[in-house]
C-alpha positions in Angstrom: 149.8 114.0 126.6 149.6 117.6 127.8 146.0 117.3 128.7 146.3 113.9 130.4 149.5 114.8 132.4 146.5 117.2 133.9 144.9 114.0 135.3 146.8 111.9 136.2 145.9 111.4 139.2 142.3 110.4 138.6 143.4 108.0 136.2 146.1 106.5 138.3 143.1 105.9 141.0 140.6 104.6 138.6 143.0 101.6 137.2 144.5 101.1 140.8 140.7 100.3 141.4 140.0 98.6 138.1 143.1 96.6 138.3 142.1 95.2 142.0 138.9 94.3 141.4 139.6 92.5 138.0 141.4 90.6 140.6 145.2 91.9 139.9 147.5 91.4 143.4 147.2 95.1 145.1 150.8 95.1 145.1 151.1 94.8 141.6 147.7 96.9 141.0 149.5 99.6 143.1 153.1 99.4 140.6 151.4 99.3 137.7 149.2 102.4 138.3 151.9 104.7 139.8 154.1 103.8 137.1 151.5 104.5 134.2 151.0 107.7 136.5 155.0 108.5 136.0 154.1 108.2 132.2 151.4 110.2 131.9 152.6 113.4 134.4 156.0 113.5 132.3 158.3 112.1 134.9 160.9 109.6 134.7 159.7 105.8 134.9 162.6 105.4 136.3 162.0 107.1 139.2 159.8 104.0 140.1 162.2 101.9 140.5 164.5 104.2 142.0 161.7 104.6 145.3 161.4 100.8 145.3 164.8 100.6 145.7 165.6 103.2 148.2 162.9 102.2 150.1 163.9 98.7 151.0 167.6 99.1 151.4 167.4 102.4 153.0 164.7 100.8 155.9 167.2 98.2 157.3 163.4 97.8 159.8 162.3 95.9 156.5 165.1 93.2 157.0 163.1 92.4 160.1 159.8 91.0 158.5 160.5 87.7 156.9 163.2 87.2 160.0 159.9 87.3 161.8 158.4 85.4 159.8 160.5 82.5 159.8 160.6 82.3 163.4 156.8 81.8 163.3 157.1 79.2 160.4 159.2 77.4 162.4 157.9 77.6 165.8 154.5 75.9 163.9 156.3 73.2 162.4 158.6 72.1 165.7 155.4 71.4 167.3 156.6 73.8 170.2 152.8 75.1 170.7 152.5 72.0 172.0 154.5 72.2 175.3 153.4 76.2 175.3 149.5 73.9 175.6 150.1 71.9 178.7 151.9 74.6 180.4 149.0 76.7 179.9 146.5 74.0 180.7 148.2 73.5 184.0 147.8 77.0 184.7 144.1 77.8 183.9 142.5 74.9 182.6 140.8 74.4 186.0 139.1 77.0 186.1 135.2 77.1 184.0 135.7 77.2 180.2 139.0 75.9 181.1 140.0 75.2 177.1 138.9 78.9 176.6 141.3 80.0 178.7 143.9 77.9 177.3 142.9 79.4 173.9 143.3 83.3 175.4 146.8 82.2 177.4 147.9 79.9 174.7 147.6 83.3 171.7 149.1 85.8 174.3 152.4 83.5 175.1 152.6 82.5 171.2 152.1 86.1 170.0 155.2 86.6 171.7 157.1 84.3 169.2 155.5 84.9 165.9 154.1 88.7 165.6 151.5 87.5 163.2 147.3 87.1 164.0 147.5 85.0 160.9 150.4 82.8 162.3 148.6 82.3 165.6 145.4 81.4 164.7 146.4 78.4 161.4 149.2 77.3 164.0 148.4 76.7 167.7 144.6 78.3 166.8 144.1 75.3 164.8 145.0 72.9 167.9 143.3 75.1 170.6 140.1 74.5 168.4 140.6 71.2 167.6 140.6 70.4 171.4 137.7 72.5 172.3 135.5 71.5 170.0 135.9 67.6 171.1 133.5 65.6 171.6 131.1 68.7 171.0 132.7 69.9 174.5 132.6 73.5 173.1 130.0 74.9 170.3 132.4 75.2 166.7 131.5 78.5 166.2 132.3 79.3 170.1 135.6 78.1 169.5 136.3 79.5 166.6 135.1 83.2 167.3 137.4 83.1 170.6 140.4 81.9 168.7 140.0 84.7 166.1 139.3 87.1 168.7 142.5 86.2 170.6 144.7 85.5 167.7 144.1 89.7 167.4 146.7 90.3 170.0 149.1 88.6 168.3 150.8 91.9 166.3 150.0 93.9 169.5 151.9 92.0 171.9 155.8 92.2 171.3 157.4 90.9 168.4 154.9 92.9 165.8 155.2 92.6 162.3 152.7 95.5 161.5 154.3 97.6 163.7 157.3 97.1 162.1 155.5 98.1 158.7 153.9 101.0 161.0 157.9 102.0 161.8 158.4 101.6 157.7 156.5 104.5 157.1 155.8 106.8 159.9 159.8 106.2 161.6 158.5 106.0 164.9 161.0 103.7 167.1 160.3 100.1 166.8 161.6 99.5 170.2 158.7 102.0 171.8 156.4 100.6 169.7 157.1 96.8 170.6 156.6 98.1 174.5 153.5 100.3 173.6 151.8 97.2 172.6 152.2 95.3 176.0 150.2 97.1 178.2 147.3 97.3 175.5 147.6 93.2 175.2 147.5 92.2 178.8 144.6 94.4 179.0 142.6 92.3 176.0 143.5 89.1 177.4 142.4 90.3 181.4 138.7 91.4 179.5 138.9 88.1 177.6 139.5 85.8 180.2 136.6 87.5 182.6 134.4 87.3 179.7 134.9 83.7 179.2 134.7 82.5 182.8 131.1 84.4 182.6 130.5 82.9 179.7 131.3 79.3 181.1 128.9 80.0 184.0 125.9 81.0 181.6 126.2 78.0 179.4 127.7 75.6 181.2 131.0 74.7 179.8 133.2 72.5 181.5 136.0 72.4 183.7 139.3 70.3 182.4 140.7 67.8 184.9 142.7 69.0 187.1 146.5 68.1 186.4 148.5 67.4 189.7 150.7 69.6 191.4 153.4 67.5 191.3 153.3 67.8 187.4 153.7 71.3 187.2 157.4 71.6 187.3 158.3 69.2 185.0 155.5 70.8 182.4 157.2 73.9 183.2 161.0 73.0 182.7 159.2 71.7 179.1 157.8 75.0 177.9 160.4 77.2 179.6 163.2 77.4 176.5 160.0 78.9 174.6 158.5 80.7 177.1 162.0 82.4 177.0 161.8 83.6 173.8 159.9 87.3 174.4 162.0 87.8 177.4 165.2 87.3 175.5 163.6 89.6 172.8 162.8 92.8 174.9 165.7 92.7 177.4 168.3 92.4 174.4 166.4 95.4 172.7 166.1 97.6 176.2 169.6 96.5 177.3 171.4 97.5 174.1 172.4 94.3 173.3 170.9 94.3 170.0 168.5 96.6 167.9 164.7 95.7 167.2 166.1 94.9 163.6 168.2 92.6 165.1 166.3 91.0 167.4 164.5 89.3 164.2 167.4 87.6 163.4 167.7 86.4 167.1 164.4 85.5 166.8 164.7 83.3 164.3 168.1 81.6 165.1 166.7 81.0 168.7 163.3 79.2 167.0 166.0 77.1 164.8 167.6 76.2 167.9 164.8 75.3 170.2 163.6 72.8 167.2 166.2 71.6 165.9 168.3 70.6 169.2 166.2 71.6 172.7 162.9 70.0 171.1 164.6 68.0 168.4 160.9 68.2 166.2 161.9 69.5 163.2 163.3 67.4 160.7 165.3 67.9 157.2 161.5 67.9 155.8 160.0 69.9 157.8 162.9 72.3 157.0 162.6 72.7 153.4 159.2 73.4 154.1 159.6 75.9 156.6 161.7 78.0 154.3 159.6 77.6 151.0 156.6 79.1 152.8 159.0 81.9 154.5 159.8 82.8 150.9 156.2 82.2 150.0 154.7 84.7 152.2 157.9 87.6 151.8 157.5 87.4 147.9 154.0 87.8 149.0 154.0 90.5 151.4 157.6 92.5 149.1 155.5 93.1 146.2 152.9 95.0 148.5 155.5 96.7 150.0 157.4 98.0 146.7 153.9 99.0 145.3 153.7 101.1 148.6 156.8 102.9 148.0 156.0 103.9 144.4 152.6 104.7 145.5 153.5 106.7 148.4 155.7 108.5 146.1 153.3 109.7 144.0 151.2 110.7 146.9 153.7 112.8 148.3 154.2 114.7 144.9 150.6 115.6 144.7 150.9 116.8 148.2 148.0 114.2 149.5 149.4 114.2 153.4 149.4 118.1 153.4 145.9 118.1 151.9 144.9 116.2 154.1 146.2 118.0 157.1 144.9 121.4 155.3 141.3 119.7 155.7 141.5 119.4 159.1 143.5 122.3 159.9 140.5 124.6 158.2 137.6 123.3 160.4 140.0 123.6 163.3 139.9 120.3 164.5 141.1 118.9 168.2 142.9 115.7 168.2 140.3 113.8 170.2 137.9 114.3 167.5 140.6 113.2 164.7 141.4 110.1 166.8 137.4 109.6 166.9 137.5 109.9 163.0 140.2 108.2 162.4 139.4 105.5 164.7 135.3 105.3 162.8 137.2 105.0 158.6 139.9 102.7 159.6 137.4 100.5 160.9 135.0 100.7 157.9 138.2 100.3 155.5 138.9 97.3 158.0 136.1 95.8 156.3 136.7 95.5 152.9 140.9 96.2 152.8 143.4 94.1 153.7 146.0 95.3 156.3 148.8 95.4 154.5 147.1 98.0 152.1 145.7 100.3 155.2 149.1 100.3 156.4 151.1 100.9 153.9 149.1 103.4 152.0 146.4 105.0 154.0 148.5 105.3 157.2 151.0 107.6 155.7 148.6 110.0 154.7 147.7 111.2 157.8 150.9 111.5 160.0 152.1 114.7 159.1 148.0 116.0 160.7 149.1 113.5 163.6 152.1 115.5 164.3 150.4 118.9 163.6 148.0 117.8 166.3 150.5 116.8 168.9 149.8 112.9 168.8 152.4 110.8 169.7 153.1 108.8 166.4 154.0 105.5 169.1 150.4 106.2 171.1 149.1 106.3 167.2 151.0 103.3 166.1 149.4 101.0 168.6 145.7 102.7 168.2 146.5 101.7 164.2 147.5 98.1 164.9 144.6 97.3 166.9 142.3 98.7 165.1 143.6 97.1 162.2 143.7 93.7 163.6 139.5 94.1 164.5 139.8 94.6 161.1 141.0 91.3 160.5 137.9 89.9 162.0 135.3 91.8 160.7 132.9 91.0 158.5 132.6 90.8 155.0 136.4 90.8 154.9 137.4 88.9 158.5 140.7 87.5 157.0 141.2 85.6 160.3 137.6 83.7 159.6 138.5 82.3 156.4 141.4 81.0 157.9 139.9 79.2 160.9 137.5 78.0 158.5 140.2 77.1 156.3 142.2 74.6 158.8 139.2 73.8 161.2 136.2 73.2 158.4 134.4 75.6 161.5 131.2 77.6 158.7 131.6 81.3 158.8 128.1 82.3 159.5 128.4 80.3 163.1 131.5 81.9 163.7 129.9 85.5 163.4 127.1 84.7 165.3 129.4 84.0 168.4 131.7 86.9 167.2 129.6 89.7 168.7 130.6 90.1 171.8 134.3 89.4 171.4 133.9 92.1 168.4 132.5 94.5 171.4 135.0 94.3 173.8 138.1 94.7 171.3 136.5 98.0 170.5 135.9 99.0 174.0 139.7 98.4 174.5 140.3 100.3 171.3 138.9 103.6 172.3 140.2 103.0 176.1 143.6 103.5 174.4 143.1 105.8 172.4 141.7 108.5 174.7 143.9 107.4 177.5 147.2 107.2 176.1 149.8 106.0 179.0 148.2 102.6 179.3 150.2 103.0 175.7 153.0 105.2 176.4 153.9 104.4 180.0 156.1 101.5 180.1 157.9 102.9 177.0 158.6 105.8 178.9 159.7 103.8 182.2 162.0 101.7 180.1 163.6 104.5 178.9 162.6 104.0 174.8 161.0 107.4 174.3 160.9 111.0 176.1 
């Protein structure tokens, strides 16, 4: 045992990746390995369960996640994407590749509800594309490229359910962070709209019929209780109302409200349905985060972080050029890891070389989520793809073909916030969240 305890390490690795590609859950794959590497190193297996435990009832930030996701599990199943639709077809569906636009309005306003890509694309995605791809108005793989691409500034755009992992294991403030992703978003959906008007020009998409004027109030006075939903969010947050944390619950309550008795669309059915999948996906997504904290344990005895910081600190390296770095391996890891897994492990290693560096852990946050959510595009992994081509029967293959260019500008916005850091940090500054 002697000799092994001397590598223990390796061996936890190799089984980590023997037990995930053998197809074992990573968050089981993650538990099982850090605890056979308590065993082997001579420490108490207890300890695992001791990290587990501390971890989740000494983040109350963790509380927030399936809050989150309940609101966006029910704001799917009362139908309200439907009135958040017309209103945004009123506003831009005039205009050339009028359903495009919708799409790009339609994910910004809904990202503001659910804090989930995943959420935004099998919800209103799935109705977006539907419409679009009509009557062959819109090419299938057109439509479903743009609603992946635009279901990516659904964690970036406040309420965030990564960032809130990203607060889990860096403690930056998930208030700053929640207002360091708005700026970043508006700016994706501006580049997305311009590119889909010139897009509508070159191939000759059409122009929805214009709804009358005298319409528009009514339309709005239909979508306004959910359009409310973000605002009541951030200004109870920034007005010390409620915390972040708290703002889940809100969240949720205000969904259960809108559906249940301003909408009335969500019946005793749809209910029971609403919560099995809410404990569906937080069994799903606990058992990752548990593996993380036993994981990250053992990481932080073998001193990974400082190692890691020690690397960079010998070749004397500037913080643009770790950004650049940084920025380059989380979008190869993007490609073949799922986000959960980048966040929850990879992130925390290098923090303490963030801080070292000077980086400001929200400015990094944001850079993370993005680049994590291109991530969830990307081919061969492209999570978002299999799930458009899950609910809309849209192939793959023509998806990426059309993904390009979407792919492109995600990454253009990527690096323009990540070497120019108060399109990130300035309204969390002016609203008082950080220093």
């Amino acid at each position: 045992m002697q000799i092994l305890a001397e590598y223990a390490l390796p061996i936890m690795l190799v089984v980590l990746v023997v037990t995930t590609i053998a197809g074992l859950p990573m968050g089981i794959a993650m538990i099982a390995s850090s605890v056979l590497y308590l065993f082997i190193s001579g420490r108490d297996v207890g300890l695992g369960a001791e990290m587990v435990l501390n971890g989740i009832f000494g983040n109350f930030a963790a509380v927030a996640v399936p809050l989150f996701i309940f609101a966006a599990n029910i704001m799917d199943a009362g139908k309200i994407s439907d009135r958040l639709l017309k209103f945004c077809l009123a506003l831009v569906g005039r205009s050339p590749g009028g359903m495009a636009q919708v799409n790009i309005l339609t994910s910004l306003i809904f990202s503001g509800m659910s804090g989930s890509a995943i959420s935004d694309a099998a919800g209103v995605g799935k109705v977006v594309n539907d419409m679009m791809m009509r009557e062959g108005r819109y090419p299938p793989g057109y439509a479903g490229a743009l609603t992946a691409a635009t279901a990516v500034v659904g964690p970036i755009f406040p309420p965030s359910i990564p960032m809130v992992y990203y607060a889990l294991v860096s403690s930056a403030s998930i208030g700053a962070l929640f207002l360091g992703g708005v700026v970043p978003a508006l700016i994706i959906v501006a580049f997305q709209m311009v590119a889909a008007y010139f897009t509508a020009k070159r191939r000759g998409f059409p122009v929805e019929e214009a709804i009358p004027f005298r319409q528009f109030p009514l339309i709005f006075l239909r979508a306004f209780p959910a359009l409310m939903m973000p605002v009541i969010l951030l200004g109870g947050i920034y007005t010390g109302v409620f915390t972040p944390t708290e703002a889940a619950a809100v969240s949720a309550f205000y969904a259960l409200l809108l559906a249940l008795f301003a909408y009335r669309t969500l019946g005793p059915r749809s209910f029971v349905g609403v919560v099995y999948a809410t404990v569906k996906t937080t069994a799903v997504v606990s058992i990752v985060l548990c593996g993380a904290f036993v994981f990250n344990y053992v990481i932080a005895v073998e001193r990974i972080p400082q190692m890691v910081y020690e690397f960079f600190a010998y070749y004397q390296m500037e913080a643009w050029l770790f950004l650049l770095l940084l920025n380059i391996l989380f979008l190869i890891l993007g490609c073949f890891l799922d986000v959960s897994t980048i966040q929850l492990v990879i992130v925390p290693l290098f923090i303490p070389t963030a801080l070292a560096l000077g980086i400001d852990l929200v400015h990094l946050g944001v850079v993370l989520v993005l680049n994590m959510m291109i991530g969830l595009i990307t081919p061969p992994m492209g999570m978002l793809l299999f799930v458009i081509k899950a609910v809309n029967d849209i192939p793959i293959s023509a998806m990426i073909k059309e993904l390009w260019p979407h792919l492109l500008l995600l990454i253009v916005v990527l690096f323009m916030i990540t070497y120019i850091p108060d399109l990130v940090l300035w309204l969390p500054r002016q609203a008082g969240a950080m220093q």
